[in-house]
C-alpha positions in Angstrom: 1.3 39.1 -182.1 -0.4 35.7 -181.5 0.2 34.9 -177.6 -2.1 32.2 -175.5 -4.2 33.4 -172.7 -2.6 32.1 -169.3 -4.9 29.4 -168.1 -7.4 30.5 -165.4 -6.7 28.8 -162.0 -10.2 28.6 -161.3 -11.1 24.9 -161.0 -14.0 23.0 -163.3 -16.0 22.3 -160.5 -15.8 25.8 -159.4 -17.1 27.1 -162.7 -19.7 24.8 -162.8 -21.2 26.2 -160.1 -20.7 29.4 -160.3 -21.8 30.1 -163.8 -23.8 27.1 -164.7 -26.0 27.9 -160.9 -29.7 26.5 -161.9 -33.0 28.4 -159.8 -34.8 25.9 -158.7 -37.7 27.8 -158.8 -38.2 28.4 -162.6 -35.4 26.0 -163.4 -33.2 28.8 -165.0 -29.8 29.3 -165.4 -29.3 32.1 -162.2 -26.7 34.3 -164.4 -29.0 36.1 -167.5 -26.5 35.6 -169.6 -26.0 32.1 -169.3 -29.8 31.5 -170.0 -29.4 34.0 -172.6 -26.9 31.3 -174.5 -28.9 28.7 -173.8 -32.1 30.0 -175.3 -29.8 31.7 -178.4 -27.9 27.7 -178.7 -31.9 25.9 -178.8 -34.2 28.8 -180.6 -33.8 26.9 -183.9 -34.9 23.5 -181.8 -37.8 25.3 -180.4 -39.0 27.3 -183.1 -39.1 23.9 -185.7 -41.2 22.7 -182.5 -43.6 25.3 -182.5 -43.7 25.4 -185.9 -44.7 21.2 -186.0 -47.1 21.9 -182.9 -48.6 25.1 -185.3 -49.0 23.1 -188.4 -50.9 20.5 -185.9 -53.2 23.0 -184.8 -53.9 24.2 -187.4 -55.0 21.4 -189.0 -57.7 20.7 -186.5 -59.0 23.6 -186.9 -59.4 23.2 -190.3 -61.0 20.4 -190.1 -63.1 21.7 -187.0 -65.2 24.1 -189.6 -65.9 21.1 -191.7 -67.5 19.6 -188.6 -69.1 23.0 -187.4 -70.8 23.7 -191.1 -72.4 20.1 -190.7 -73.4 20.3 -187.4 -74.3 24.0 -186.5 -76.9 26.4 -187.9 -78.0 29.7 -187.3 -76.3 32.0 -185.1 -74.5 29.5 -183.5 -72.9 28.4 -186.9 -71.8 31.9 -187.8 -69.8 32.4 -184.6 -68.5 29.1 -184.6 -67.0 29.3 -188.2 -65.9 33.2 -187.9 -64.1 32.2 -184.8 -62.2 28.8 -185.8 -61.8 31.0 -189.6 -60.2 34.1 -187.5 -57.3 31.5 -185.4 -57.1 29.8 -189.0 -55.9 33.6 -190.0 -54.0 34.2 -186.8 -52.4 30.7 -187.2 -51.0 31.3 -190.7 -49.8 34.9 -190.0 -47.6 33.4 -186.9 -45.8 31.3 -189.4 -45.4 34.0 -191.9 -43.7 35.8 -188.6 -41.8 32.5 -187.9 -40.0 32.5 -190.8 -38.4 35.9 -190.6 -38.5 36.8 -187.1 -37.3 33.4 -184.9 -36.2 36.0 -182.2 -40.0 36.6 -181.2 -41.0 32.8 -180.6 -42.5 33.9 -177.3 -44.7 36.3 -178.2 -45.8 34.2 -181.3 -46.1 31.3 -178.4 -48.2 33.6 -176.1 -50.6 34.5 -178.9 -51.2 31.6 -180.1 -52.5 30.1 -176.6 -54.7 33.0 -176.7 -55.9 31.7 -179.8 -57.0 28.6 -178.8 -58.1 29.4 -175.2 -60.7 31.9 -177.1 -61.4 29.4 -179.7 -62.1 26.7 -176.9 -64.3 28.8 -175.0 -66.4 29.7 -178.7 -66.5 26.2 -178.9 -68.0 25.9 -175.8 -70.5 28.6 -176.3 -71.8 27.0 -179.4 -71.8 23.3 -179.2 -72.5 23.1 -175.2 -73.5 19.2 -174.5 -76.1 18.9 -176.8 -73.5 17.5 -179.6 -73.2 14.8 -176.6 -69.3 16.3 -175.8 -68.6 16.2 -172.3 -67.1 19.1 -170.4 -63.8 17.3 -170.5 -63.6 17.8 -174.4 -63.7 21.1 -173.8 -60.6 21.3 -171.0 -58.5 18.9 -172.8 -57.7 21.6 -175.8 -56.6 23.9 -172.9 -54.4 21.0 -170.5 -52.9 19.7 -174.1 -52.2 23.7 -175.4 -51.0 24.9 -172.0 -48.4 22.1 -171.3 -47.2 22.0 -175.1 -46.4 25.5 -174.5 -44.6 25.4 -171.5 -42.2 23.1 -173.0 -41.3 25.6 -176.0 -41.3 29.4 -174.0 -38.0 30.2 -171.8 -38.1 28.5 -168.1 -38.9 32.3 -166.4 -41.4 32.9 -163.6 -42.7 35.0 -165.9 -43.7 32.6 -168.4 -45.0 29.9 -165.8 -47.5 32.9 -164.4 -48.6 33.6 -167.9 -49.3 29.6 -169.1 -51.1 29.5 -166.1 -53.1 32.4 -165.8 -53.9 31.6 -169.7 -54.8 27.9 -168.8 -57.1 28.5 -165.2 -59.2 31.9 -167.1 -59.8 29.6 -170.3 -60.8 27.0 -167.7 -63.2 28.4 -165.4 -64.6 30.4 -168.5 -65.4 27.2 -170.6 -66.7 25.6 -167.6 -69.1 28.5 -166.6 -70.2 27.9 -170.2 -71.3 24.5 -169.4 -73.4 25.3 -165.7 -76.8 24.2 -165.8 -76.4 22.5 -168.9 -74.2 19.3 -166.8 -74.2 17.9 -163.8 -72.8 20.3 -160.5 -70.4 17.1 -159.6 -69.4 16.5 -163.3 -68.3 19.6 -164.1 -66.6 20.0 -160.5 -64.7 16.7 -161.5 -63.2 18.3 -165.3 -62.1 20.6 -163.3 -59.8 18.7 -160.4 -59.2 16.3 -163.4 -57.8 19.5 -165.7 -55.8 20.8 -163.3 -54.1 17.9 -162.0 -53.1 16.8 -165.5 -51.5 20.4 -165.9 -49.4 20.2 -162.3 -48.3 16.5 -163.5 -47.8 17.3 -166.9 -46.1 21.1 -165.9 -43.7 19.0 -163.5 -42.4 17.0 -166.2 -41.9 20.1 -168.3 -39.7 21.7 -165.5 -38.3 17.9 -165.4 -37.3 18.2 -168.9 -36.6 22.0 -169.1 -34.0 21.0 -165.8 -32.1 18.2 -168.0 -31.9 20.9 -171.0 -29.7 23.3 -169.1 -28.1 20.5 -166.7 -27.1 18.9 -170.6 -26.3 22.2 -172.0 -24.0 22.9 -168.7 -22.2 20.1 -169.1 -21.8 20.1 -172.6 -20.1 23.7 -172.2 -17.6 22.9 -169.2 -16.5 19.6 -171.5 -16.0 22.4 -174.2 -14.1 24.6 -171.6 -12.2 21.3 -170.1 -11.4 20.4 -173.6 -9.8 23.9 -174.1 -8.1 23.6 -171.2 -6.2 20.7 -172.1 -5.7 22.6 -175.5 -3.6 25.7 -174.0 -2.0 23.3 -171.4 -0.6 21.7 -174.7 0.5 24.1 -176.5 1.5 27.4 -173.8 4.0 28.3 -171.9 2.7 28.1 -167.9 4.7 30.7 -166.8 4.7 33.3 -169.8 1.6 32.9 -171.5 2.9 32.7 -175.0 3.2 29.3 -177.4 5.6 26.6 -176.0 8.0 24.9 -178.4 5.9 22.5 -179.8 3.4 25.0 -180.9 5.9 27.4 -181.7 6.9 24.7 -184.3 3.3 23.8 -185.2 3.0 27.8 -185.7 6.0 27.7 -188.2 4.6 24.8 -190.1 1.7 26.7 -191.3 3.8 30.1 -191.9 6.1 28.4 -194.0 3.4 26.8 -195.9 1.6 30.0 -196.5 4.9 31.9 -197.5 5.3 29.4 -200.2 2.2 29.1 -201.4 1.9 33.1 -201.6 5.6 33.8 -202.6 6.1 35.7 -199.4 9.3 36.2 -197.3 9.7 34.4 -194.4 12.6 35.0 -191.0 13.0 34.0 -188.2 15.0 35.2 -184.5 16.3 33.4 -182.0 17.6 35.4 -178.9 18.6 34.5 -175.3 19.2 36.0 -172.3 22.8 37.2 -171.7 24.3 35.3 -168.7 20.6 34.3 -167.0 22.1 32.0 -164.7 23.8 34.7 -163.0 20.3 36.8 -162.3 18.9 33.5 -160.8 22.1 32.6 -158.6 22.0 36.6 -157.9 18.6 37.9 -157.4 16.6 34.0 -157.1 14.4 32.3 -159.1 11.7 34.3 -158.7 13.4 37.6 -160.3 14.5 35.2 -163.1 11.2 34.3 -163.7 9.8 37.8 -163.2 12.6 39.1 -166.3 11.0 36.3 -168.4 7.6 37.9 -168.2 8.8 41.1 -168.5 10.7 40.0 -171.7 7.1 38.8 -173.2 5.6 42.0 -172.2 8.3 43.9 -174.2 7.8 41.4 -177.3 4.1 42.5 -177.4 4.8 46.1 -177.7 7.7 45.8 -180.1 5.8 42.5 -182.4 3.2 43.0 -185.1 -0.5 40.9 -184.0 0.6 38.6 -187.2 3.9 37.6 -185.4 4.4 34.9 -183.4 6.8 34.5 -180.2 7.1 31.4 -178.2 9.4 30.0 -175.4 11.9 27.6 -177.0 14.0 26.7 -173.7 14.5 27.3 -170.6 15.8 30.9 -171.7 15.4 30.8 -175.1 12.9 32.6 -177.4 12.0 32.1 -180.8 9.6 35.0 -183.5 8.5 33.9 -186.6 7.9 37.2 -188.5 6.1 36.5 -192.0 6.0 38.5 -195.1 9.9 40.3 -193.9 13.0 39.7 -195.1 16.4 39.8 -193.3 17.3 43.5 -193.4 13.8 44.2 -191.9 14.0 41.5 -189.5 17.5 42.7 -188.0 15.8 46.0 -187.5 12.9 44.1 -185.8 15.5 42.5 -183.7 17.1 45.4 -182.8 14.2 47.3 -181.7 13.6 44.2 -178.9 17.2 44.7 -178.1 17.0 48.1 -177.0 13.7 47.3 -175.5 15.3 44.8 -172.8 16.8 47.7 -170.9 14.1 48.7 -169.6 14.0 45.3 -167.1 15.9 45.1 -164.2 16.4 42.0 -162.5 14.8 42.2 -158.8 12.9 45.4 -159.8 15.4 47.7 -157.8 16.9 50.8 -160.2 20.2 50.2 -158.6 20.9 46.8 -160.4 21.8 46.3 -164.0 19.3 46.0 -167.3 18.8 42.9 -169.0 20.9 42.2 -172.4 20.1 40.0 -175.4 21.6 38.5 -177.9 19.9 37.3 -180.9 20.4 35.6 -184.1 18.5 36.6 -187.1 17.9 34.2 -190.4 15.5 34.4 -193.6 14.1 30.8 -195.0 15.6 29.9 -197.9 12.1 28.6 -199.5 12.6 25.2 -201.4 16.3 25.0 -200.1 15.9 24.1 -196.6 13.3 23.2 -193.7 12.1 24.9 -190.7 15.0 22.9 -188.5 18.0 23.9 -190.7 16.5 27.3 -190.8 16.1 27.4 -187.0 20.0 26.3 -186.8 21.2 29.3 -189.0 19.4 31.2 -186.9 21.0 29.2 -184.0 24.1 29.5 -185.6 24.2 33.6 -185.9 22.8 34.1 -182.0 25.9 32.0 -181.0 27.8 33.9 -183.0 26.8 37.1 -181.3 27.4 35.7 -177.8 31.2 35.3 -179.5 31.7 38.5 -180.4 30.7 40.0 -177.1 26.9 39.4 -176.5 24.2 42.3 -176.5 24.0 42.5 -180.1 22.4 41.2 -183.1 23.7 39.0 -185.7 22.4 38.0 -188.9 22.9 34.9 -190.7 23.8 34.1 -194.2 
């Protein structure tokens, strides 16, 4: 039977900071799976990233063996080449991966930063200052690499330990490289000058990775405002199921799929039998109680494709497609017998609740859903004639 959830009392605010909660500290969404959605919602932004910053790289590689033929001979040549050839390899594979695995962009990510750590540190090895590069030329690759990368893994502390363990090894390995071929105070001043471009640089990576999830966050409570409006629309506050107008919405489309597919088409209407009299006897609150109680009933006696909704104050209303009248009174008079299992106020000592209801099949082509819904209207006042607690069908 299709019902609508009761709205959750919880307030926007409330959700907001309860699910959407941020760590400061890796600039994560706290709940897992929360940042699970949000890396799931952007893996297609980030992998056509890393696929743009791959393509990048490994361009300049490319073109780095060109230089290194020209330049280099000897031994120096041979490791040059082999190493930038082997990242050309490595490069190419992780888009092969790319394409057919996006679930395992960090690892790909992670490798690849290997990749160029080691090829800045061949790089170092076999051009050294006497190509008239400076130790900063050497850093730069790692700064540039490092911070690029930050901005494509997940915000974990995991991944910020690993970027930077990755960045300060291929640093103080290049520059080791360099000693005694450059100046003590030069190479000491690549060094303050790498690292403080990484913290300024990393800072506006957590900057940005911050105003992802802050943006994603509020995307997702407009979403959840949005359908909160929705089901405040179209439910029933106290019972849960659809209110009149989407009751009537609901019909609109049955009717147009029972024409279109030759299908029956019926429709009850039932009330409760003298309600006032439970409220002016047992209060408000036991009249409201029997009204929930009556949904509950409808959703073990309905079929998922039927739909029930609260008409008037009352009043309920079951579209049941694909039956026609004979089945429909049966249907009618299984919810019938149902009802006695409520009693107003809860006590076993008071009465059950009794029904009548009012059963019509759409005439297709001959009438609407209103003139329908007053034959059915017609045959529930008709049973409240003849004595109430019973079901009459219409003709």
């Amino acid at each position: 039977m299709n019902t609508n959830l009761q709205i959750d009392n919880d307030s926007i605010a409330d959700e907001r900071r309860q699910r959407y909660a941020i760590d400061p500290r890796s600039g994560a969404f706290v709940q897992r799976e929360v940042e699970s959605d949000f890396q799931q919602a952007h893996r297609d932004a980030g992998c056509k990233n890393f696929l743009f910053v791959t393509v990048i790289i490994l361009l300049v590689v490319a073109f780095g063996v060109i230089v290194d033929t020209l330049e280099l001979t000897g031994d120096a040549r041979l490791l040059a080449v082999g190493t930038r050839v082997s990242v050309i390899i490595t490069l190419l594979a992780i888009l092969a991966i790319l394409a057919r695995r996006q679930h395992v962009l960090m690892t790909l990510v992670v490798i690849e930063a290997a990749a160029v750590t080691l090829l800045t540190l061949s790089t170092a090895l076999t051009h050294g200052v006497s190509t008239g590069m400076s130790p900063g030329d050497y850093s730069l690759p790692l700064v540039m690499v490092s911070v690029g990368f930050l901005f494509l893994l997940p915000s974990t502390t995991r991944t910020w330990y690993l970027m930077v363990f990755i960045f300060v090894t291929g640093l103080i390995s290049t520059l080791s490289l360099l000693v005694g071929q450059v100046h003590q105070s030069n190479l000491v001043f690549t060094g303050v000058q790498s690292i403080a471009g990484m913290i300024v640089a990393a800072y506006l990576g957590y900057r940005d990775k911050l105003r992802q999830r802050e943006e994603y966050a509020t995307a997702r409570i407009s979403q959840l405002l949005a359908e909160k409006l929705t089901r405040l629309a179209t439910t029933d506050s106290l019972t849960g199921i659809a209110n009149r107008r989407e009751f009537f919405h609901a019909a609109a489309k049955e009717m147009n799929r029972a024409q279109r597919n030759d299908r029956a088409l019926s429709v009850l209407i039932f009330d409760i039998d003298h309600f006032k009299n439970i409220n002016d006897q047992y209060g408000h609150a036991a009249g409201d109680e029997v009204l929930v109680n009556i949904v509950a009933v409808c959703n073990k006696t309905l079929r998922e494709l039927d739909t029930v909704g609260r008409i008037g104050g009352e009043e309920f209303g079951v579209l049941l497609p694909e039956t026609e009248l004979g089945a429909a009174a049966s249907v009618a008079e299984r919810l019938r017998l149902g009802m006695k299992v409520i009693r107003p106020g809860g006590s076993a000592t008071t009465g059950t609740v009794t029904m009548s209801i009012g059963v019509a099949q759409w005439r297709a082509g001959h009438e609407d859903f209103e003139e329908l819904m007053a034959r059915a209207d017609g045959a529930l006042y008709q049973a409240k004639r003849d004595g109430r607690n019973q079901v009459v069908t219409a003709d």
